[in-house]
VOVOKE-800921 format. One line per 3 residues: their letters; for each residue x, y, z of C-alpha. Coordinates in steps of 0.02 Angstrom, whole numbers. Layout:
A = X,Y,Z | ...
END
This chain:
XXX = 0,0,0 | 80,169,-49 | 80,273,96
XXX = 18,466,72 | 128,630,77 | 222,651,260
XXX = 162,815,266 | 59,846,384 | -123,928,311
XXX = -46,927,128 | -212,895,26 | -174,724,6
XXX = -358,628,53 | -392,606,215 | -394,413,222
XXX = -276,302,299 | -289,99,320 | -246,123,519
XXX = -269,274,641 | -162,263,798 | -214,362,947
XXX = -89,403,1076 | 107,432,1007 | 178,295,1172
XXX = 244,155,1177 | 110,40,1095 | 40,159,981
XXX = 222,195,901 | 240,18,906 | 81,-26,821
XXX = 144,128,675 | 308,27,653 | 235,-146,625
XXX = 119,-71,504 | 236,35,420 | 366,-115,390
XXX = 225,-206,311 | 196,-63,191 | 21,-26,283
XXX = -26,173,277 | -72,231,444 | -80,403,543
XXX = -36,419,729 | -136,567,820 | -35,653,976
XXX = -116,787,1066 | 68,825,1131 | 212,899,1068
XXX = 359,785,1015 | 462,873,1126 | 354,828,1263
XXX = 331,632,1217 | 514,624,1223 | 543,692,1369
XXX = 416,610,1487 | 505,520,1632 | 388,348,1664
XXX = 438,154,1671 | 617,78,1645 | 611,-116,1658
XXX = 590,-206,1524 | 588,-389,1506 | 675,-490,1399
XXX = 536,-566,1314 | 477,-377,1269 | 651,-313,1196
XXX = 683,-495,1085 | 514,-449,1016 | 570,-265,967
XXX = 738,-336,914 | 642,-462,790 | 532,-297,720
XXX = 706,-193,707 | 659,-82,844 | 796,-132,972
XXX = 960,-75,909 | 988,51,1021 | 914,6,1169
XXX = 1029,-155,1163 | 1172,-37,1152 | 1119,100,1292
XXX = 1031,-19,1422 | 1086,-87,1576 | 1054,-265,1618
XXX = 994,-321,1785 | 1002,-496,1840 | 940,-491,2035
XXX = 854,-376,2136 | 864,-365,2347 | 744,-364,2471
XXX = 785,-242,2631 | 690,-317,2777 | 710,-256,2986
XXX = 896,-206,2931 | 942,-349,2836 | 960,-368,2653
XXX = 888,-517,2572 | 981,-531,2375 | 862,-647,2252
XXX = 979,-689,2094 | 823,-726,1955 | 943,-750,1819
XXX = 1018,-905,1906 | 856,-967,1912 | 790,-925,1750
XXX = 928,-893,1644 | 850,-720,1594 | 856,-530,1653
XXX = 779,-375,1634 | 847,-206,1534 | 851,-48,1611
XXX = 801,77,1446 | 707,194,1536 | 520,214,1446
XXX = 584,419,1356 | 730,336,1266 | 603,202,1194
XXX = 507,312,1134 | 622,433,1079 | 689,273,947
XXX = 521,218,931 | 471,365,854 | 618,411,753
XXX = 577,243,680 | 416,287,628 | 413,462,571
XXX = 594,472,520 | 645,307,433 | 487,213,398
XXX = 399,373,358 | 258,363,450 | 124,496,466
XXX = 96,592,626 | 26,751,694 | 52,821,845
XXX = -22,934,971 | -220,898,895 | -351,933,985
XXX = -540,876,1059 | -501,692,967 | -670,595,918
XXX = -703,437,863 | -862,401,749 | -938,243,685
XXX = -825,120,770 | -973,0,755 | -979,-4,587
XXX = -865,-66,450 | -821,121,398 | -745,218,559
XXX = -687,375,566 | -585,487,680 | -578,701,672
XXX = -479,807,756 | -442,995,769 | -284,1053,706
XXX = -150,1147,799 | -119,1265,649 | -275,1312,577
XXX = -416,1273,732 | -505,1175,582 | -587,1010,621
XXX = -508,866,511 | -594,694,472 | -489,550,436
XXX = -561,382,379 | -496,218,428 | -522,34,406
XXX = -469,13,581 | -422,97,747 | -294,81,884
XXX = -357,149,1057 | -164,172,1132 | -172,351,1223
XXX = -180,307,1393 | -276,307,1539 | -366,480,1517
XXX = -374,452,1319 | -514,481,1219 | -538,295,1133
XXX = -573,226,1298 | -703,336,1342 | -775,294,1157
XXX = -844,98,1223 | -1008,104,1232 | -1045,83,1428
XXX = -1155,-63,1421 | -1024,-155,1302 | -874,-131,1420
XXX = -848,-184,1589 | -712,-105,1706 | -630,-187,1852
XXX = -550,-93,1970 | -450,-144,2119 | -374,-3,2235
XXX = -218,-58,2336 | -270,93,2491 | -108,183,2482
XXX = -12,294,2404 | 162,297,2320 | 281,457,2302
XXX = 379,453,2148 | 533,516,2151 | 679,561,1999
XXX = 848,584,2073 | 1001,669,1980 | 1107,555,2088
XXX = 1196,386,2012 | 1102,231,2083 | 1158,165,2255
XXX = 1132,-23,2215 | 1183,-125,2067 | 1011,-195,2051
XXX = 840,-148,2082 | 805,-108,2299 | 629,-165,2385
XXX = 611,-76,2570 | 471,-168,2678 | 469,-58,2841
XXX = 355,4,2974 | 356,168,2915 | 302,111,2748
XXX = 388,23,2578 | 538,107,2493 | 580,45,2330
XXX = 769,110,2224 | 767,88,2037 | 902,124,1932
XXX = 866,223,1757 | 1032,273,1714 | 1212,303,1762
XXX = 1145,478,1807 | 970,463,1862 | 893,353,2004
XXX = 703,317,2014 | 640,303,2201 | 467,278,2276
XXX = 402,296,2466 | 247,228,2498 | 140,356,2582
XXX = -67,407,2600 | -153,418,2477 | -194,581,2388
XXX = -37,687,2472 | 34,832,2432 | 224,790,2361
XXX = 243,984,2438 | 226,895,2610 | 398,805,2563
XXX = 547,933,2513 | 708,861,2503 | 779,835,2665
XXX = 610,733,2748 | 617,625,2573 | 805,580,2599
XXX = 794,540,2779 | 645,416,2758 | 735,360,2598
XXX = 898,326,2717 | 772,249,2860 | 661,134,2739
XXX = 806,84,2634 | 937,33,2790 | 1022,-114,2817
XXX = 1166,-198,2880 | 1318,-184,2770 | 1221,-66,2625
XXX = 1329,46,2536 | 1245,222,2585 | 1117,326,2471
XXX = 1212,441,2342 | 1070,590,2371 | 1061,723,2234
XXX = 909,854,2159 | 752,780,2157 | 672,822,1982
XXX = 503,751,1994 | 394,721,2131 | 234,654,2124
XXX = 116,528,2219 | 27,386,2137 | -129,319,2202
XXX = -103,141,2194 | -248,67,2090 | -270,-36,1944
XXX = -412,-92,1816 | -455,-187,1681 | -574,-150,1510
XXX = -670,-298,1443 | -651,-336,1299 | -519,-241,1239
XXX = -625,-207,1066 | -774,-160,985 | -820,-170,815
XXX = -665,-79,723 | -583,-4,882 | -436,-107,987
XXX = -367,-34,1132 | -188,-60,1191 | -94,-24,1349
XXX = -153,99,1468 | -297,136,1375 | -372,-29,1429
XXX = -272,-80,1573 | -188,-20,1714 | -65,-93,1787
XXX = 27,7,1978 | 204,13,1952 | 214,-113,2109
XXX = 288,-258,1991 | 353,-162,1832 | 226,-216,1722
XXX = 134,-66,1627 | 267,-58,1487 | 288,-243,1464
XXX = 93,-263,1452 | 85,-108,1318 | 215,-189,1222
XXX = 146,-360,1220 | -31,-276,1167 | 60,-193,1028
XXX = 145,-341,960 | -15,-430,942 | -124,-290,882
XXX = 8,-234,738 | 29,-413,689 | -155,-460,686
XXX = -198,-303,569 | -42,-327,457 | -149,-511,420
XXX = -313,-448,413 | -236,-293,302 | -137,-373,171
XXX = -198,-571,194 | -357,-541,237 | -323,-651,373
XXX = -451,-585,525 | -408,-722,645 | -260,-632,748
XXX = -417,-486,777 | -543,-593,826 | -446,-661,972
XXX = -343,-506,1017 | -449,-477,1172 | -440,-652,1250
XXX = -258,-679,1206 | -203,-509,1287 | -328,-525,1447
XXX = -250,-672,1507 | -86,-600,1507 | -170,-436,1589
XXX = -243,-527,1718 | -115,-642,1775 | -13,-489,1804
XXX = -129,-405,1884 | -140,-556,2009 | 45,-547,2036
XXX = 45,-364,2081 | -93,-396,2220 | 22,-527,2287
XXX = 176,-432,2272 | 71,-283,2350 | 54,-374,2520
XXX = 243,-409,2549 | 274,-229,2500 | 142,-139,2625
XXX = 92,-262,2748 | 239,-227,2863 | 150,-64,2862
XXX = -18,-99,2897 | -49,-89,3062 | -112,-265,3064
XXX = -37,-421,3138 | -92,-541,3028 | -30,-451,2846
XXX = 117,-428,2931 | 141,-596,2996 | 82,-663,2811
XXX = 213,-548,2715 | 356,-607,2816 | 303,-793,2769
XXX = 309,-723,2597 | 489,-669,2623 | 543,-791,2696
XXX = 455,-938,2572 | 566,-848,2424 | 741,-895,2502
XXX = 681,-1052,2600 | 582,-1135,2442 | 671,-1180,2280
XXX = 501,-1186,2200 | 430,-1034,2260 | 586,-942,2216
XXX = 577,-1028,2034 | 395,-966,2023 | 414,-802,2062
XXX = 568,-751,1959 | 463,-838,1809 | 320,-696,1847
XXX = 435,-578,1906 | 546,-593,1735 | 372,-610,1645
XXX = 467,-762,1555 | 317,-854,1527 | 246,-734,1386
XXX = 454,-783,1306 | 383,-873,1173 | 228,-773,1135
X = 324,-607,1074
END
């Protein structure tokens, strides 16, 4: 298929095979899939590209995710910038616990934190591969996603005009607060939620990381968790209530419950530097079902959410992606429908059973915390099972390294 003029608003007609919603991860991913196949397709941003580039979010990926970028050329430079991880360390009433997954599983995670993916993703797209894009657009609105001829206007940043685009298909990848979610008709989509009841402060640190690997903190005064996202750059999180102000934490209350949370005997202090971002997170997650309707697909965010308690949103958008690009590549130029019609069932199950693992992981991570014997009682047994159990500690490297989705790239 012979894709139209990449300039943006050029008279060309205002049809494409694919509309992408939402310039992330798994909408950029979708554009690259199609765009190697020779499918036309326009991604919609209502950000700048500045902005997409820039935005701090997730970091670990696993290796499942980046072999499946490699195999769609979309890896080389993340697998010459990232870091590689092979345990991570539990800090527990000042001792550390070290869990070595790859000894176990014989995989590890990258550290690529989620701006520098995107950065290549889109490069990819709209600077090699051609793909069309326009950012900044505004009031985004889908129409006719029940029938077999959907369309999607916009108004656009330079002239305020409203522009239709038709589209064989859709991809619903803008997030959380995105328009294509709120497009499912209400009594064709169910939504489960499940809040966690506490809040997490996220923290970016212009200090190196203080730990060659990934740092859980289970304390009374609440978890602490150290994540590395470069050489220069250290994400940190302190679990606090929900809804707080970050104003309530300047630096020096942050860096002393950081040093508190994150003690133990024979840890190499905190390197402490400017914090860049703060934040707090309300710990939830949900779940759309299904994750289509007629000639709309969501991916990512924009139909599940997963809290950044096991490191799982990007790896679930990317695993969405790779199935949604795939499936309309066949049903595009094969006229092969078949990877479509069971997009939603194939990606729930992986949503779900990470979902699961993020509840479980949730109550080691807070239950010291809680105020109540018995969590706290039940998250030490958790602790404990992981270094006294060869099976357990199999089990959970396998979900923590995602390694079971391996072969489904």
């Amino acid at each position: 298929m012979a894709a139209p003029s990449p300039h943006a608003d050029s008279g060309t007609p205002h049809r494409f095979s694919v509309v992408v919603v939402g310039a992330g991860p798994a909408g950029l991913t979708v554009g690259n899939i199609l765009r190697a196949a020779g499918v036309d397709c326009l991604v919609l941003e209502t950000e700048t590209r500045a902005f997409v580039e820039r935005r701090p979010r997730a970091g670990v990926i696993e290796e499942w995710a980046v072999r499946g970028l490699e195999r769609r050329g979309l890896a080389r430079t993340l697998l010459e910038r990232a870091q590689t991880h092979t345990a991570c360390e539990f800090r527990f009433a000042g001792e550390r616990y070290r869990f070595a997954y790859t000894q176990l599983t014989g995989r590890h995670h990258f550290i690529y934190p989620q701006q520098f993916l995107v950065t290549d993703l889109l490069r990819e797209y709209a600077d090699v591969r051609g793909g069309e894009i326009r950012f900044g657009v505004r009031d985004v609105r889908l129409h006719g996603l029940g029938s077999g001829r959907p369309s999607v206007s916009y108004l656009c940043p330079e002239s305020g005009e409203r522009r239709v685009v038709a589209a064989d298909f859709v991809a619903g990848c803008d997030g959380a607060r995105g328009v294509t979610r709120a497009s499912l008709p209400p009594e064709r989509a169910r939504l489960a939620r499940h809040d966690y009841g506490v809040g997490w402060l996220a923290l970016l640190a212009e200090a190196p990381p203080s730990s060659d690997c990934v740092v859980f903190g289970m304390h009374p005064r609440g978890f602490a968790g150290h994540m590395a996202r470069s050489p220069e750059v250290t994400r940190y999180y302190l679990q606090c209530r929900p809804g707080e102000d970050p104003a309530d934490w300047p630096h020096e209350r942050v860096w002393a419950e950081l040093r508190e949370r994150l003690g133990a005997v024979g840890a190499p202090p905190l390197t402490e530097g400017r914090l860049i971002e703060k934040r707090v997170l309300d710990m939830h997650g949900y779940v759309i079902e299904p994750m289509a309707f007629g000639r709309l697909f969501l991916a990512g965010d924009a139909a599940h959410l997963t809290a950044p308690i096991a490191a799982k949103g990007l790896n679930l958008a990317l695993y969405d992606a790779f199935l949604l690009g795939d499936g309309l590549v066949a049903s595009l130029t094969r006229g092969d429908d078949s990877g479509l019609s069971g997009y939603s069932d194939t990606c729930l199950a992986r949503v779900w059973d990470y979902q699961e693992f993020s509840q479980w992981l949730a109550e080691m991570y807070h239950g010291t915390a809680s105020g109540d014997p018995s969590r706290a009682g039940a998250a030490r047994a958790r602790l404990r099972r992981l270094f006294d159990s060869p099976v357990a500690a199999t089990d959970f490297a396998e979900r923590y390294l995602g390694v079971r989705a391996h072969d489904l790239a």
